[in-house]
Every structure is written in structure tokens, then in C-alpha cells.
C-alpha positions in Angstrom: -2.2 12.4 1.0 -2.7 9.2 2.7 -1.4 7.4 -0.7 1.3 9.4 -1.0 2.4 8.4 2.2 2.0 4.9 1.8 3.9 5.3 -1.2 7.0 6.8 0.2 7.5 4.4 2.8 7.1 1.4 0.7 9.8 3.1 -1.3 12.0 3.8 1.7 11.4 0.2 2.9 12.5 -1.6 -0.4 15.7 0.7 -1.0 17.6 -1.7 1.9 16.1 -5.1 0.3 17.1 -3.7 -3.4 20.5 -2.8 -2.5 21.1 -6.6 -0.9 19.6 -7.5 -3.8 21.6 -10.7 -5.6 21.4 -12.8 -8.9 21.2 -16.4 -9.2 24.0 -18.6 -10.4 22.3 -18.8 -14.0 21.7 -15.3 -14.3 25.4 -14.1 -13.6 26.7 -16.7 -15.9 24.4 -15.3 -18.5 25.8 -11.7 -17.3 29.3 -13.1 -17.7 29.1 -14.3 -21.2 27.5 -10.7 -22.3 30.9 -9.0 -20.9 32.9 -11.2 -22.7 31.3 -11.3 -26.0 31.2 -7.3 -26.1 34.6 -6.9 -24.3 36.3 -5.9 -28.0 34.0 -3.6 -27.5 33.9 -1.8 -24.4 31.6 1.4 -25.4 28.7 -0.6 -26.6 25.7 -0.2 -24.2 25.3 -3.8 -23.7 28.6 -4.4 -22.6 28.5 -1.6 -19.9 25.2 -2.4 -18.9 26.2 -6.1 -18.4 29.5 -5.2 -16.7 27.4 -2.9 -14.0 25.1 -5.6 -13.3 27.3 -8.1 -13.0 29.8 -5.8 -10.3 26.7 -4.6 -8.3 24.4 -8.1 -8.2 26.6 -10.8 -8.9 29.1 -10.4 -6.1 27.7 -13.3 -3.8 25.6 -15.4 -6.0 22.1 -16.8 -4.8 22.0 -20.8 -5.9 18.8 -21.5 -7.4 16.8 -24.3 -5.4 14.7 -26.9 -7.5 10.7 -26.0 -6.9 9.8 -29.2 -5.6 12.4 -29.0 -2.7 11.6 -24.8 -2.2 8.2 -25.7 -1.9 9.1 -28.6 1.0 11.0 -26.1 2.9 8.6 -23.3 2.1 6.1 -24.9 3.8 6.9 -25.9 7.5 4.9 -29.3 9.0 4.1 -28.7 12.5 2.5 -31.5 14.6 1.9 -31.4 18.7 5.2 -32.5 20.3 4.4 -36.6 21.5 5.5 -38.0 24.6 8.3 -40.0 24.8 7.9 -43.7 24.6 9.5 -47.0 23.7 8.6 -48.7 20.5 4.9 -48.7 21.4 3.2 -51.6 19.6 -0.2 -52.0 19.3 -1.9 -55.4 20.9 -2.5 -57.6 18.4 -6.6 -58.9 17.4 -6.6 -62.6 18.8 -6.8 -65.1 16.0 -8.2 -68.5 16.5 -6.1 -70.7 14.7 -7.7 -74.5 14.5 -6.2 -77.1 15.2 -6.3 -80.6 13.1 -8.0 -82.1 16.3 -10.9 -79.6 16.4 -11.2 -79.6 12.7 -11.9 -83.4 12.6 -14.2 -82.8 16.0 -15.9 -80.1 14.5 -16.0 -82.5 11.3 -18.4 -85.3 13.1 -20.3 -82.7 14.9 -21.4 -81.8 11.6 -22.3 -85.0 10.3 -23.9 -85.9 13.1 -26.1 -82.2 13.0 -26.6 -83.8 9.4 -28.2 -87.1 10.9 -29.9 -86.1 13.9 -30.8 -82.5 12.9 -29.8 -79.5 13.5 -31.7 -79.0 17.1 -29.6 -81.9 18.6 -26.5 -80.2 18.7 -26.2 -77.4 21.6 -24.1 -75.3 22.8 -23.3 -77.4 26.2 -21.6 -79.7 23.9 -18.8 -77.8 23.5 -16.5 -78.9 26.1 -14.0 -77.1 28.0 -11.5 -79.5 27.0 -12.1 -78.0 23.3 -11.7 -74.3 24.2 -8.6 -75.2 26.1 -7.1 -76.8 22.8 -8.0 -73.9 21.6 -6.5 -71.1 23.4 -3.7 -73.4 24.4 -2.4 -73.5 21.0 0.4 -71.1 19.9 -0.6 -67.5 19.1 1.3 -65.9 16.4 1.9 -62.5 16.7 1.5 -60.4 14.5 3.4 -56.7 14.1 1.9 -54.0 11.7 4.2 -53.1 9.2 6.0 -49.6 10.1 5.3 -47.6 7.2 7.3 -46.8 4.5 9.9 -43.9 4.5 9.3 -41.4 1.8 12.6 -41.4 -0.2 13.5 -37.5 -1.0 12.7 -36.8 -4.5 15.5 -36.0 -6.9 15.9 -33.4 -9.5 16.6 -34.6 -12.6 18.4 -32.8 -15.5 16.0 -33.0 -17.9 13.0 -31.7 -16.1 14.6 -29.5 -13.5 13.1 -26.6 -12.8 13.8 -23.7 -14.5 16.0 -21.4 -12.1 14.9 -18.4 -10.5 16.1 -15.0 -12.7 15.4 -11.6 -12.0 13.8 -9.2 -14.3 16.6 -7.2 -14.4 19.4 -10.2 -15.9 16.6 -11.1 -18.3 16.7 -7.6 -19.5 20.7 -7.3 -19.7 21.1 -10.6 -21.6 18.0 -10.2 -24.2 20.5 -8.4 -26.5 22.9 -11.5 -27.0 19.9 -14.1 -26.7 17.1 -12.4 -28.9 19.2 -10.8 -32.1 17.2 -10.6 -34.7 17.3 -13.9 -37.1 15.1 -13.0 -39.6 17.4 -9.3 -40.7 20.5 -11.7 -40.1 19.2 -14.7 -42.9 17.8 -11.7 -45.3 21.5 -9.9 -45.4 23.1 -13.6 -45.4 20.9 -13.5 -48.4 21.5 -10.4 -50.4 25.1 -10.4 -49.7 25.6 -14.1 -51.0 22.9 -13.3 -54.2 25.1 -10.1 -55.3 27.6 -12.4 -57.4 24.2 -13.6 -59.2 22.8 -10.1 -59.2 26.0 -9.1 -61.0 26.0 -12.0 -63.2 22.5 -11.4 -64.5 23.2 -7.5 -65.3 26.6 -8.7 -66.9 23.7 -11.3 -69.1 21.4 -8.5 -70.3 23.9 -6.2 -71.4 25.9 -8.7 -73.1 22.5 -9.5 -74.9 21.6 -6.2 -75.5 25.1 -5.8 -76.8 24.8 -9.2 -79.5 21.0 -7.9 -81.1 22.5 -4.3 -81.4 25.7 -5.4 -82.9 25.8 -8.9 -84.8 22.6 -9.1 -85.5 20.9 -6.0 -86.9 18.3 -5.7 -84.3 18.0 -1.9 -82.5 16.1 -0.9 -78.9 15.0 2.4 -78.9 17.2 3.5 -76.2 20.3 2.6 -77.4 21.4 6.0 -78.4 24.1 9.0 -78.2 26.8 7.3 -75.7 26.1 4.0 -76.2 26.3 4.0 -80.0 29.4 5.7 -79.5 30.6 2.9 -76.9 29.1 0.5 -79.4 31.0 1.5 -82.3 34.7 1.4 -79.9 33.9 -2.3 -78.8 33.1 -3.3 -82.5 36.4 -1.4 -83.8 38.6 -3.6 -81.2 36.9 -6.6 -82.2 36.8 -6.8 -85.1 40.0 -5.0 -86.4 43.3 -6.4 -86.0 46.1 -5.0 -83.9 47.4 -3.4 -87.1 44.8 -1.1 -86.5 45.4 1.9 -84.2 42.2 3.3 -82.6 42.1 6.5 -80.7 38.3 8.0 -79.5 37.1 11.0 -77.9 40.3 13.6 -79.6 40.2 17.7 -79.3 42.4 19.1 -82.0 42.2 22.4 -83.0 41.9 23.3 -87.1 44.2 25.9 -89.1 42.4 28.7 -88.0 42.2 27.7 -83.7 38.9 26.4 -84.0 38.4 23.3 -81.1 37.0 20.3 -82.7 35.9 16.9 -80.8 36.4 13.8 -82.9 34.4 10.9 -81.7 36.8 8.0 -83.0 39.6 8.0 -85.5 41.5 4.1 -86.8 45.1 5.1 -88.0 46.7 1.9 -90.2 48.9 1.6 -92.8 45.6 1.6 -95.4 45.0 5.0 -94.3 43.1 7.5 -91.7 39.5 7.2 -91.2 37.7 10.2 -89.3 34.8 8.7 -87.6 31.7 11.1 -86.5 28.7 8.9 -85.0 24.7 10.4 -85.2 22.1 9.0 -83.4 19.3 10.6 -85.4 15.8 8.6 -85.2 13.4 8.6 -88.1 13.9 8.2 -92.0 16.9 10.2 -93.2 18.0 10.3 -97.0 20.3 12.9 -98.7 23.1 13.8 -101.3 27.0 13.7 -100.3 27.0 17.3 -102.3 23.3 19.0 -100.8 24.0 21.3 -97.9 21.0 19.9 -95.6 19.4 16.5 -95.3 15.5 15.5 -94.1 15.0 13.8 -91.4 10.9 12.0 -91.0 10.0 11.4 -87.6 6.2 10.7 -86.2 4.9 12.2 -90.0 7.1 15.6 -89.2 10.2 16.1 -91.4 12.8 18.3 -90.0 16.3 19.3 -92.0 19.8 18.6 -90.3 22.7 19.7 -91.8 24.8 17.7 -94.1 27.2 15.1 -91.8 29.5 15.0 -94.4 29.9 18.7 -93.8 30.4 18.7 -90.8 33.0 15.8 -90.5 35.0 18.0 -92.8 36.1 20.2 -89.7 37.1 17.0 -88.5 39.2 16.1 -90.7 40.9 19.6 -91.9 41.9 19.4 -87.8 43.5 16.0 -88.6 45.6 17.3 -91.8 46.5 20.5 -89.8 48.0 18.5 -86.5 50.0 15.5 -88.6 51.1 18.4 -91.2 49.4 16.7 -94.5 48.3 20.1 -96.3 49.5 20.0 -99.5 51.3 17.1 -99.7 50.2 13.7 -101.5 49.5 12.1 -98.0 46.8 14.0 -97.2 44.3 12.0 -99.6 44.8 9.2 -97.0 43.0 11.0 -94.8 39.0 9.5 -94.9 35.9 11.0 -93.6 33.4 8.1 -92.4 29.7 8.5 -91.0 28.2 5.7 -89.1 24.2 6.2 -88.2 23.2 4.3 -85.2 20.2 1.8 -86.1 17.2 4.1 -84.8 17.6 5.5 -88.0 16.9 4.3 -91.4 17.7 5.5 -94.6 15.3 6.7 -96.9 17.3 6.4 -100.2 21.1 5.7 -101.3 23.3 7.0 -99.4 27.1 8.0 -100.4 29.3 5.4 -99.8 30.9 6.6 -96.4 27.8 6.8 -94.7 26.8 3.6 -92.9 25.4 1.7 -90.2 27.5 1.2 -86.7 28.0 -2.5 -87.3 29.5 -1.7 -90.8 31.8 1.0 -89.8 34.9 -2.0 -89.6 33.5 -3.7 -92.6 34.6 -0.7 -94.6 37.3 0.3 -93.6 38.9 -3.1 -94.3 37.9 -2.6 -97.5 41.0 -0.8 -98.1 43.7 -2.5 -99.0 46.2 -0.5 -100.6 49.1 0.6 -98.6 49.4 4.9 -98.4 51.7 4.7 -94.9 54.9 3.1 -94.3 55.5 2.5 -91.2 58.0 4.8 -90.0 55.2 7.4 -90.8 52.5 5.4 -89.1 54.6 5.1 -86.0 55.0 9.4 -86.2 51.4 9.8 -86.6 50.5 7.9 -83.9 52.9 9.2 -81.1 51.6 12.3 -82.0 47.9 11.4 -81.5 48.9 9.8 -78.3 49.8 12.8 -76.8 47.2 14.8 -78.4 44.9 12.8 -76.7 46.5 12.7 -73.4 46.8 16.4 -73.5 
């Protein structure tokens, strides 16, 4: 109880030195440069914080003394009071100055002391006459130097004391003095390393790309959508504009059927119906036999016949330009192109190939089926089937 006591009252006793409380010079400049760094910003907690310690403790600044001079003034010199007197100067110690007439008297007393002895000479012998020229002669006098005022101390810039700041600015401007550096440098860092980031994914794809494509190699992901991408890059590039490519078409056959063709090259040399596989393993079949095998990890599996089942793909082609019967319609070309996880096992029919060949042969026709007044029809209309 006695505690608690104690406790209040020191609390009730600092409340009146808290609230007259006020900030040196340094610390409400410090405050001051807060508010106006977060004044765009006027909900941030720094900003209010600052802005309430700056109205409550910096309204009559305290200017911060140097330690040196506090401590001078801290500590008050008290001496008895002396009586009043007038430039009170100590008597001087007599000093015996000699004369040239007693040094050459005291000169033969010594040669005689030298001849006769040293008993001869007493002290009787010294006259009167001597100590007369002695104390006769002028005395200087001679004044004790007043000693030296201390000249007051002064501050310099460079090692000045640090000024006095309260716990409480420290705390309000540690925000815009302590952000962190390092997280600053290592987002400087990733956001000026994402053009090289960027660059280097560009690299790899562009590689992987090149060994797919040009030349012959195969990684063992590169499968499904990407042979299929694969196979549109190598059609732009390497067929001329003559060429009119169209990818990813839903027709529908004679008989309302849906049908998805992966890419189709319309020219003046004819139509070519491409359907892409992505089958791994050793494949090998007859354009004729209804099913092929397929050897993968020592397990052979049948598929059916791509040929086969191009043929829907085609039949939907005939049906939309309107080539049944007519002589036009054996310009219409069904094309297989194997991605290269696969291999072939034996010969394979002459419209089934690699990806990377799939341009190769269709420039090897030459002949011209279209004119161009037909080519021009056939490919408004597969414009708009494929925007449909």
C-alpha cells in the first residue's frame, strides 16, 4: 500500500512538469522536416504523430546549451565574501643587490683570506660603511604577476556537443532517419535486374526453339501445345506470303459433325490439312491398315490410323468451300506431322512427317490447281469461319 502510494503521487507530481514539457531547437527541426516530408500524405501515422508533437512540445523551443558551459553554470562556485580593500600588494623579500665597489672589496678580502688564512678575516671587519653601501643602494621592487584570466572556452562546430533530445522526438523522427537500406538496395536490385531476367527467359526459349526446329534435336517436354506452336512459327517462316495459314479451325462435316483442325496453308498449289501428334515411342504403319503400333518403355500399344482420322478433317474442308464433286476437290491434301519424341519404326507414307518438314513438303508442290479469284473466295470464307 505504501508503494502504491508513493507511486500515485510521483505520478501526480510529474503530470505538471510533463505538460510544460518542451523540445529543443534540434528536435523540432527534426519534427518539422517529418511534417513536411509526409504532408502529401496526411493519414500516414508518421505524419500525425509528428504533427501532434510538434503542436503540443515545440511551441516555445528550449535552446540546447553546449556541456562544457551547462556544466559551468550547473555547478555554482561559492567562496567566503572578502573584505573590501585596495589593490593589496604583498611586501616584497629584500634582495641585496651588490654593488661594483663591494664586489671588488669583497674581491681583496678574499685574496687576502687566501694569503693570511682563513682565521684572519672576522666578522668586525665588515664595516658599517659597507652595509650602508649596501642598503643605501636602490631597491627594485618587485610586483607578483596577477594571474592569468581564464579565457571562456568556445564551442566549436566540429566537436560541439551533441544537443539535448527527448526520448520522445527520437521516437517520432526514427521513421524518416532509420528506413530500412538494405530492403530499399534489394528492390533497386530486382527491379533494375527484371530487363535481364526477361532477356535471359527470352535466351532459353529462343534456344530451345533453334535445337527443336533447325536442328533435329528434341527435349522430352516439348509436346502437345508446343509442337503445335512449333509447327505455326515454322509455317510463317519459312513459307512465303503466298502462303495463307489459318490454325485452330471448327468446321462442321456433311453430316453436322464438329471437327477441330489444328492448322490448314491455303495457296495457289493447293490446300493442305494439317493434324499434329505428339506420340512418344517407336511408331510404324501402312497409309491403308486401320491401326498403327506404337513401342514405348518395351510396351506396344495400337492407335488408330492418323490418316484416318485427318480424313474428317478434310471431308469438313470439301463440305464448307463446296468442293464435292467437282475436280477442285483433289486439291484438297491431308498432311501428318509427328512431333520428334517419336520415331518411326519403318517407311512411312509420304504425307506423314516430322514438324520441321511439314513446310518442306508442302513446297514441293508446284503445280498451280487455284486461280486466284478462287483463292481469294476460299480464304474470306476461312476467315470468318475462324472468327466465328
Amino acid at each position: 500500500m505504501r508503494y502504491l502510494l508513493f507511486t500515485i503521487t510521483l505520478l501526480l507530481t510529474s503530470l505538471p512538469l510533463a505538460a510544460q514539457q518542451q523540445y529543443t531547437d534540434g528536435a523540432c527541426i527534426l519534427l518539422q522536416q517529418q511534417i513536411d516530408r509526409f504532408d502529401q500524405q496526411r493519414q500516414n501515422s508518421n505524419y500525425r504523430s509528428a504533427k501532434r508533437e510538434y503542436d503540443r512540445y515545440c511551441q516555445k523551443p528550449v535552446h540546447a546549451v553546449p556541456r562544457g558551459s551547462q556544466a559551468r553554470q550547473a555547478v555554482p562556485v561559492t567562496t567566503a565574501p572578502a573584505e573590501p580593500t585596495e589593490n593589496v600588494t604583498t611586501p616584497p623579500t629584500p634582495v641585496k643587490v651588490v654593488t661594483q665597489a663591494e664586489a671588488e672589496r669583497s674581491a681583496t678580502v678574499s685574496a687576502e683570506a687566501r694569503v693570511n688564512g682563513a682565521d684572519s678575516i672576522k666578522p668586525a671587519e665588515i664595516t658599517s660603511a659597507d652595509v650602508s653601501a649596501v642598503e643605501v643602494s636602490p631597491k627594485p621592487v618587485i610586483t607578483l604577476p596577477e594571474p592569468a584570466k581564464a579565457e571562456p572556452v568556445q564551442a566549436q562546430p566540429e566537436t560541439a556537443a551533441p544537443e539535448l533530445v527527448s526520448p520522445a522526438a527520437e521516437t517520432v523522427a526514427l521513421p524518416h532517419a532509420t528506413e530500412p537500406a538494405a530492403q530499399q538496395d534489394m528492390l533497386g536490385l530486382v527491379l533494375n535486374s527484371i530487363p535481364l531476367i526477361a532477356a535471359n527467359i527470352v535466351a532459353l526459349l529462343l534456344v530451345i526453339f533453334l535445337l527443336t526446329s533447325w536442328l533435329g534435336y528434341n527435349l522430352p517436354g516439348f509436346k502437345g501445345v508446343f509442337a503445335e506452336y512449333k509447327l505455326n512459327q515454322l509455317l510463317r517462316w519459312r513459307l512465303s506470303k503466298q502462303y495463307l495459314h489459318f490454325r485452330k479451325l471448327k468446321l462442321f462435316t456433311a453430316k453436322d459433325e464438329l471437327t477441330e483442325i489444328d492448322h490448314l496453308v491455303l495457296c495457289p498449289y493447293g490446300i493442305f490439312v494439317i493434324a499434329v501428334r505428339s506420340d512418344r515411342g517407336r511408331i510404324g504403319g501402312s497409309e491403308t491398315a486401320a491401326n498403327w503400333n506404337r513401342h514405348y518403355f518395351g510396351a506396344t500399344k495400337q492407335l488408330m490410323n492418323p490418316l484416318h482420322q485427318n480424313f474428317k478433317n478434310v471431308e469438313a474442308v470439301k463440305h464448307l468451300l463446296q468442293l464435292q464433286g467437282t475436280d477442285t476437290a483433289q486439291a484438297v491434301h491431308s498432311v501428318i506431322a509427328f512431333n520428334r519424341v517419336a520415331q518411326f519404326a519403318s517407311s512411312m507414307p509420304a504425307n506423314v512427317m516430322f514438324v520441321d518438314s511439314a513446310a518442306d513438303y508442302i513446297k514441293q508442290f508446284t503445280d498451280v490447281v487455284l486461280t486466284e479469284e478462287q483463292v481469294s473466295r476460299f480464304a474470306a470464307v476461312l476467315k470468318q469461319a475462324s472468327t466465328a
